[in-house]
N, C-alpha and C positions, 0 to 999 in steps of 0.2 A: 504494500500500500504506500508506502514511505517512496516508492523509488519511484512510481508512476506519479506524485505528485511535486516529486524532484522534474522528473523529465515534459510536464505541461506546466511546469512555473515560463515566465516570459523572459528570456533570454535578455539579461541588462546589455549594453556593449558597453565592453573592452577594447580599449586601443591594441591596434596591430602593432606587430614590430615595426612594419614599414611608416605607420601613420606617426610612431614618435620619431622617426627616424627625419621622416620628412620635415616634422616641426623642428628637430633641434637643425635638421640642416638651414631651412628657414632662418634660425635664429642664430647661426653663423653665417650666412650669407649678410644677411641685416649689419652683424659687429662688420663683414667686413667692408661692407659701403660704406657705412658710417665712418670708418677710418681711413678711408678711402677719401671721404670725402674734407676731412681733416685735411688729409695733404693736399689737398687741390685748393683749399683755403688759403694753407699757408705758402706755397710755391705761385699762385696765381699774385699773394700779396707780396712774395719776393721779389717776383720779375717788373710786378706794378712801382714798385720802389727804385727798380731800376729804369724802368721809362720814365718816370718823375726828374730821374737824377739826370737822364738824358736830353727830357725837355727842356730843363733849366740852365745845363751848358748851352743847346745849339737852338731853343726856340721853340723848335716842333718836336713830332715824334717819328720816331725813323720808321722806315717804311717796312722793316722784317727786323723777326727778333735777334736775327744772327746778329746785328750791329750791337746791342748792347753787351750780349754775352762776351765777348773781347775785352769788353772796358769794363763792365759793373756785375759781371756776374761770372764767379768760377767755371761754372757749366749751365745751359740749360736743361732745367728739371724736364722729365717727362711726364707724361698725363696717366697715371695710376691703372686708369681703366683699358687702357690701350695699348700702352708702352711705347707710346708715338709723342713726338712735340705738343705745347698747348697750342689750340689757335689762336693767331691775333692777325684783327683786322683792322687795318684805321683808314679811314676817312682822308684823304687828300687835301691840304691847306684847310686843315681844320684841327682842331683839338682834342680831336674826339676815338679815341680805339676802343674797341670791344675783343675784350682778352677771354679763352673760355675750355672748359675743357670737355669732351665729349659725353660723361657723365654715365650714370648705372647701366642706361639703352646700348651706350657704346654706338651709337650714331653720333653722324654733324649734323643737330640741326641747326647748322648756321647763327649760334650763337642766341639763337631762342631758350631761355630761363626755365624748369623745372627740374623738379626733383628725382622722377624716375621715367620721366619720359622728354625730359627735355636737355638743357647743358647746363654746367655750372658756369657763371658767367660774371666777369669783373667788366664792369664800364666806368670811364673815363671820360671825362673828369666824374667825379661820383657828386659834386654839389653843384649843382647848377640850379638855375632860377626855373627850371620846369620840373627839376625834381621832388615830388611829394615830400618825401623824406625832409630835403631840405628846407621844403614852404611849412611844414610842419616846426621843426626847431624853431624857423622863424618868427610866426606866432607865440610858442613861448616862451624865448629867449631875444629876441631882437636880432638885428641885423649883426653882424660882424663888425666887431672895434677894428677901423682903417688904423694902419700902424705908421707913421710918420717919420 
């Protein structure tokens, strides 16, 4: 009697091997964007540092990265997800470069911003007067003290 009301109880579920297998892989794949995505913070801010220092010698910003790694940078970093160069695009007599790195998808989307489907993405100059961001502090900080 005991066994037949073992055997018509309702089956709970139990995780498979495979099913925790797939979460913990999940949750290392996750650590390793995330740290992934660290270095593309910090290397996108290294080489930004180095176009800065390049603008303020010669004016603009040079037309490929190869020019600055010679002068302001040991070597240029690579893009984590890829193992390829970051991209960087600028704008011609203008101020303006969009530095970026291909991101989780491991596609170019031509320097378009998202998390998992899009690039990681540095733009230059980062405060300008259309920038949210910046209209924002504005409001509750006031303009920038001109240094004289």
């Amino acid at each position: 009697m005991k066994l037949g009301a073992i055997q018509t109880r309702p089956q709970t579920w139990r995780p498979h091997r495979s099913d925790l297998l797939d979460e913990f892989q999940d949750l290392i794949d996750y650590g390793f964007a995330a740290q992934a995505h660290r270095e593309v913070r910090r290397d996108l801010a290294r080489i930004a540092l180095a176009l800065e220092r390049y603008h303020a010698e010669h004016g603009s910003y040079p037309e490929s990265l190869a020019v600055v790694v010679s002068t302001y940078l040991h070597d240029l970093p690579s893009d984590p997800f890829v193992g390829r160069p970051y991209h960087y695009l600028c704008e011609p007599d203008t101020d303006i470069y969009t530095l970026y790195s291909v991101g989780v998808n491991q596609r170019d989307d031509g320097g378009r911003p998202g998390w998992e489907t899009g690039d990681l993405v540095w733009h230059a100059p980062c405060c300008t007067s259309a920038d949210p961001y910046y209209q924002r502090h504005l409001r509750f900080y006031g303009p920038p003290e001109k240094k004289e």
